[in-house]
Structures are given as C-alpha cells and as structure tokens.
C-alpha positions as CSV (number, residue, x, y, z in Angstrom):
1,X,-3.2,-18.5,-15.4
2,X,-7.2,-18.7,-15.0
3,X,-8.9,-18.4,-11.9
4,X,-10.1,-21.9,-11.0
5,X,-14.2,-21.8,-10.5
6,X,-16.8,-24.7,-8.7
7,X,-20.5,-24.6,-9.6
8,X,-23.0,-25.6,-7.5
9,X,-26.8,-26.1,-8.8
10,X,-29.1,-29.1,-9.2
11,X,-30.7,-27.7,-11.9
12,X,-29.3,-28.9,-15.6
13,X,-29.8,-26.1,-17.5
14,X,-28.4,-23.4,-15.3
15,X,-25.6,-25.9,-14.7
16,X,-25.2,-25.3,-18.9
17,X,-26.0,-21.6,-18.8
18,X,-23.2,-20.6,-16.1
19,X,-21.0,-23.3,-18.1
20,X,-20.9,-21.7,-21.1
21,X,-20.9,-18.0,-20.1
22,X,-17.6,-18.9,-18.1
23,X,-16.2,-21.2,-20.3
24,X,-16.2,-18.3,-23.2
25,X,-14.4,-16.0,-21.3
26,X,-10.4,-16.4,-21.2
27,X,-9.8,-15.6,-17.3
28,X,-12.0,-18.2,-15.9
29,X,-11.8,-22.4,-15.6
30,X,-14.3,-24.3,-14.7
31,X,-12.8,-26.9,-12.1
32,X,-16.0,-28.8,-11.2
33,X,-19.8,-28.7,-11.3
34,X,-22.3,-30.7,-9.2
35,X,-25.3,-30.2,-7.1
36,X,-23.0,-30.0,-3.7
37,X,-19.6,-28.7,-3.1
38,X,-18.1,-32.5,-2.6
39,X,-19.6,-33.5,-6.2
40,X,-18.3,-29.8,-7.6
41,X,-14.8,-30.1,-6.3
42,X,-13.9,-33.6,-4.6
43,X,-11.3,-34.1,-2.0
44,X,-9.1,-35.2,-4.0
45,X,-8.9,-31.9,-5.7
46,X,-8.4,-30.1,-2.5
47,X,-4.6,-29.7,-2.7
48,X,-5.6,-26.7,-5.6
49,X,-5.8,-23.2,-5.0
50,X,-9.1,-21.9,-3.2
51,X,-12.1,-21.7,-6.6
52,X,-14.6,-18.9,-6.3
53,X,-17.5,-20.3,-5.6
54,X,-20.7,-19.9,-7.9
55,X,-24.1,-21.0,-5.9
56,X,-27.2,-21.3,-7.3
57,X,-30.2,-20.1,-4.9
58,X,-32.4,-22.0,-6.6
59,X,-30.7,-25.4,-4.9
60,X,-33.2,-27.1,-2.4
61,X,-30.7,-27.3,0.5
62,X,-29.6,-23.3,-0.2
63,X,-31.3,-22.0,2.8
64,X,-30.0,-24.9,5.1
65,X,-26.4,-23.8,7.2
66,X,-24.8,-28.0,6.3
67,X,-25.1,-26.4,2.4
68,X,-22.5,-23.5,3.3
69,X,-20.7,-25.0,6.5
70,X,-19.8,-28.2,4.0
71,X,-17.7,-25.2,1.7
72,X,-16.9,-23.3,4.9
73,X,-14.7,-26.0,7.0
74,X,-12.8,-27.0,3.9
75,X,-12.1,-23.4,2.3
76,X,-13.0,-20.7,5.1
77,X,-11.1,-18.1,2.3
78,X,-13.5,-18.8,-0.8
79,X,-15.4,-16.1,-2.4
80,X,-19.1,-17.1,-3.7
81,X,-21.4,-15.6,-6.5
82,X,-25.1,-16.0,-5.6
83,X,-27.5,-16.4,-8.9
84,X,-31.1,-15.6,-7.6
85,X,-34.4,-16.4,-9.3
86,X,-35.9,-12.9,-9.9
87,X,-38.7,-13.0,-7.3
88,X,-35.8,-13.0,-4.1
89,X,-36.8,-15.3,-1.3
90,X,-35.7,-13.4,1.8
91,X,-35.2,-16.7,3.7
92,X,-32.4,-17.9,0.8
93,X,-31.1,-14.7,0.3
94,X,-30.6,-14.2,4.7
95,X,-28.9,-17.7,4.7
96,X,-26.3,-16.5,1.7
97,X,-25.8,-13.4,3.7
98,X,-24.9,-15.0,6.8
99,X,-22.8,-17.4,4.8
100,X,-21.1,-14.3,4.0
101,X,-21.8,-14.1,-0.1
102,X,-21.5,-10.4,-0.8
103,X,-22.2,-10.4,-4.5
104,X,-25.1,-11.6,-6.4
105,X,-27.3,-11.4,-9.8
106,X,-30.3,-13.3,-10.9
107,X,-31.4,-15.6,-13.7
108,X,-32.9,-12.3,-15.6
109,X,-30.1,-11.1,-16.2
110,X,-27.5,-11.0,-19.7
111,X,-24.2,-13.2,-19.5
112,X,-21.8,-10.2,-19.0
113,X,-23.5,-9.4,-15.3
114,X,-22.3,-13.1,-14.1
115,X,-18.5,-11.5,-15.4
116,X,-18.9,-8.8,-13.5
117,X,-20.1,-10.5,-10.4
118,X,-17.2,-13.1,-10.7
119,X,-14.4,-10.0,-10.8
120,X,-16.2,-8.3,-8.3
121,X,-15.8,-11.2,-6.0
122,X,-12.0,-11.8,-6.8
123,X,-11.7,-8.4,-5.7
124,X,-13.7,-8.7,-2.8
125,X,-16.4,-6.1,-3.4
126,X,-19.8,-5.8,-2.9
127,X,-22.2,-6.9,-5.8
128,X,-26.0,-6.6,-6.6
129,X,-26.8,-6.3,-10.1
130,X,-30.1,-5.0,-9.4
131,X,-32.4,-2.2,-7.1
132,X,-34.2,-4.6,-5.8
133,X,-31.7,-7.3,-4.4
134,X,-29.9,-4.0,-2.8
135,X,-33.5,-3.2,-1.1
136,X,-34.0,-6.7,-0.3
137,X,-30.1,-7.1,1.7
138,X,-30.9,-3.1,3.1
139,X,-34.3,-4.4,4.4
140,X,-32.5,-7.9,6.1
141,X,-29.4,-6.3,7.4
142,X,-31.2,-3.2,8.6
143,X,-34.0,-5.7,10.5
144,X,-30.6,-8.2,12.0
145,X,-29.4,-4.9,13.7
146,X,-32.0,-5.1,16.6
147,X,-34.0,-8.6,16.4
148,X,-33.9,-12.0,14.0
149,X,-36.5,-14.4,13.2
150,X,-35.1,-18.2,13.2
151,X,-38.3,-19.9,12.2
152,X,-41.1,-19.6,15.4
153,X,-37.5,-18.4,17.6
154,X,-37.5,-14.6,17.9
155,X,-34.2,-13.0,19.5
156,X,-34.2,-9.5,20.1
157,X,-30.3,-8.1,20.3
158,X,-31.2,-5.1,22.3
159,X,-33.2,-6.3,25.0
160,X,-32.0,-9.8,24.9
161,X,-35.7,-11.0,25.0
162,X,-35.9,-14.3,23.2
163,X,-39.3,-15.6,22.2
164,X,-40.3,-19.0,20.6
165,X,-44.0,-18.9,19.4
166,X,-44.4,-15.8,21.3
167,X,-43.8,-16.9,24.4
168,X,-41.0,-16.0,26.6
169,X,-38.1,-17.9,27.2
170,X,-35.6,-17.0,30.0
171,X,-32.1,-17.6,29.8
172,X,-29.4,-17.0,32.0
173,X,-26.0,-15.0,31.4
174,X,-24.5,-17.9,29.7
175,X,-27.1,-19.2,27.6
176,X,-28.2,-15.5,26.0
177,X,-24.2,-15.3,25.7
178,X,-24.2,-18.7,23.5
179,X,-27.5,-17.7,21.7
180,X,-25.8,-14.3,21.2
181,X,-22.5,-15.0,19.3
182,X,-24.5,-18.4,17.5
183,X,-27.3,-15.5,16.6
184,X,-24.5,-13.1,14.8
185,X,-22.9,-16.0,13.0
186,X,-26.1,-17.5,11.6
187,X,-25.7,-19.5,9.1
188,X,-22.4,-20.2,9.9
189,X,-20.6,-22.9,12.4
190,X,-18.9,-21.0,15.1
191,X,-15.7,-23.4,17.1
192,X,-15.4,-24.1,20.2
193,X,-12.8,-22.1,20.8
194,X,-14.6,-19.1,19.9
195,X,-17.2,-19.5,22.2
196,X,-15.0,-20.3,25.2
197,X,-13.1,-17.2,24.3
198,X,-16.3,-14.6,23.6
199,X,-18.6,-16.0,26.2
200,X,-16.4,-17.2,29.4
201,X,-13.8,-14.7,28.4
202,X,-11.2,-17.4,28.9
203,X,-8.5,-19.6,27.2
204,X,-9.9,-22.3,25.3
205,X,-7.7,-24.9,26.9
206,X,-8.9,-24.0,30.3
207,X,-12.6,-25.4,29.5
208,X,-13.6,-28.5,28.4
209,X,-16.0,-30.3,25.6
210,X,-18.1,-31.7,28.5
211,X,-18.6,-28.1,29.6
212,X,-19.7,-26.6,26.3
213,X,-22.0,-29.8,25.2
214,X,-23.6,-29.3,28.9
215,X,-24.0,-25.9,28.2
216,X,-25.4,-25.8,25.1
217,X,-27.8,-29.3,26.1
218,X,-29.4,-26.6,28.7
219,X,-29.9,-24.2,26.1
220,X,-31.5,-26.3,23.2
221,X,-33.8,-27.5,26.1
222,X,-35.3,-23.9,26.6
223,X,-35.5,-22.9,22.8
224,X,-36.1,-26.5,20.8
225,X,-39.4,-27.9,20.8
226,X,-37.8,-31.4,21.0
227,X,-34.1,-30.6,22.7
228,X,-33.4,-34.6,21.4
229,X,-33.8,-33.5,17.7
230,X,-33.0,-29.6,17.3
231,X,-33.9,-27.5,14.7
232,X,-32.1,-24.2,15.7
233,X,-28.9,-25.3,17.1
234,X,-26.8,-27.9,15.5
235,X,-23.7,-29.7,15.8
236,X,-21.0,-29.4,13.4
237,X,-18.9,-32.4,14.6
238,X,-15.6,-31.7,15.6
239,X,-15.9,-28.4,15.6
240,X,-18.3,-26.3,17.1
241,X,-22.3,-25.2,16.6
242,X,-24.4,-23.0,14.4
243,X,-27.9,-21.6,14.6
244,X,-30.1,-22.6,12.1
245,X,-33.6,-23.9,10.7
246,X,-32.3,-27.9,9.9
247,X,-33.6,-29.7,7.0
248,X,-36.7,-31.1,8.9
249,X,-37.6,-27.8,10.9
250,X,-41.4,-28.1,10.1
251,X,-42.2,-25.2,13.0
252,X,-44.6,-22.3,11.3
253,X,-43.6,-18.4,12.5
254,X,-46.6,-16.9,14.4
C-alpha cells in the first residue's frame, strides 16, 4: 500500500518538481497539493490515514503559527518534510522547528534527497541534508535554551527577564508562568487544559474560560503594543493560545 502524501507550496513549479519526484517512486501517493493544508487535503478527505506532510518554506505564510496550527488541530500525529531555499532564513526555519518538523532539504539539492527525507520522516528521525541547515538548527536550538526573540519581545528562560524593545516588563508568577509554557511551545497552540494543569497545577475542570481569558487579557496588556490587536499571543478558538509574530506584526527588533 503507498504512504498517502499532502503538498503544500504556492509556488507552481516546485508544486511540479516535488510532484514528479514522488510520483516516480512506487512507495509514495500523492493525496493532495495546494498552497494550504485545507486546499492540499480537504475535510472531506479527513476520514484517511494521517499523510506526511511536505511544506515548502518558501510559502508566504511559513513563518506565521495559523500556517502549522491549521495542520496541527486536525492531525496532531503528522510528520512534515521542510524544502528550504538554499540561503536558510532563520525566522522560517525557527517557526518549522517549533512546529516540530525534524527533517529537511533544500531546493539545491538532487531528487533522491527528497526520498530520503520522506523515509526518514516515516521513521521518525532526524534529517538535514546539509552542514549548513545542521549549523543553522545547532545555532537556534542552542540560542532557545536560555533566551528567545519574538519580534521586539525578548524572554530570557533563566532569569525570567522579559523585554519588549528593551525595556522591562514585569510580570507576576502567573503571567511569566503563561509566557513560559506559550514561550516553549512557540509556534504551536498550547489548550487550555494544559495551561491550567502546568501553570495553576490544578485539574482543568476546576478553572474556568473566564479565568484563563482574564489571565491572559492582563498579560497581552504588558507585552502587546496594542493589547486589542496582538501580535505575540493569539487565540486559537476553541482551544487554547500560541505565541507568535501574526500576519500583520510590523514591530522592528532593536
């Protein structure tokens, strides 16, 4: 039986390229192909096994956590390949890691290292077809450890210092415990449930949804510029909350 596979890219000719590298190769079938996972594998699909995933980087909306939380909440077992244009943009390439795609290749390289990267996937291994794209997810994971950068936000793991713009920002207990577990899942909407459970340390059903939205409204109105329109913390509805840089997030790093 072949493994069923999505593509997602909004460009047509690496739509055609990963096409016809896949479709050449008896273990694979390509189930759908479109510039967003609804267009590359509609609900009405959804009843099929789980696809791997291919992404390509090069998609507009790559870096933006609504690309991956879209493919997230309706498969949270799918595997991804990343395809990378060869100059790495660290900002892409952090938002696939926090997605949690472990295996990737660029555009320069042959047909048989997007094989390679698809088994490695299946398996669930590690990936990087190149020196460089290992020195690139070295340098990112290695700088995550102790601090992140989320646009002009700066949050330091260590010292629990967070900065917007340089300045300081005080939080109490609660909101550097919300920041905290949104911070280690960037990228990525975190439920409700988890928060109740890893920042009050209680049973979900003891809190409430007023609780967490008040919670969170007190936080987005000490790290957003404008707490009516946020750019760092968003609202998956009917779910949870990740941390992010939205669509519109216009704020320059210092």
């Amino acid at each position: 039986m072949k493994s069923p596979v999505a593509l997602i890219s909004a460009d047509a000719s690496h739509q055609t390229w990963i096409q016809n590298v896949l479709s050449a190769h008896p273990s694979f079938a390509i189930i759908g192909v479109g510039e967003t996972i609804i267009q590359a594998y509609p609900m009405g699909q959804r009843d099929a096994p789980t696809p791997l995933i291919v992404v390509d980087l090069s998609c507009p909306e790559a870096v933006h956590t609504p690309f991956w939380a879209e493919s997230h909440l309706a498969w949270p077992e799918a595997r991804y390949v990343a395809i990378t244009k060869p100059t790495i943009n660290e900002a892409v390439l952090s938002a696939a890691l926090h997605a949690g795609v472990h295996c990737y290749l660029t555009w320069a390289d042959p047909p048989e290292t997007l094989i390679q990267a698809v088994y490695a996937a299946q398996r669930g291994e590690r990936f990087y077809s190149s020196p460089a794209l290992i020195l690139a997810v070295t340098r990112l994971t290695q700088r995550w450890a102790s601090s992140m950068l989320v646009g002009a936000l700066e949050i330091d793991m260590e010292t629990r210092q967070v900065k917007r713009a340089g300045q300081a920002i005080e939080l109490t207990p609660t909101e550097w415990g919300l920041l905290a577990r949104l911070a280690r899942n960037y990228g990525r909407p975190v439920s409700a449930e988890e928060l109740w459970q890893a920042v009050w340390h209680i049973n979900p059903s003891t809190g409430t949804a007023a609780q967490l939205k008040n919670s969170i409204k007190r936080l987005r109105k000490k790290i957003e510029p404008d707490p009516e329109h946020p750019r760092y913390i968003l609202t998956t509805r009917g779910y949870g909350y990740s941390l992010t840089r939205s669509v519109e997030d216009g704020e320059k790093e210092n």
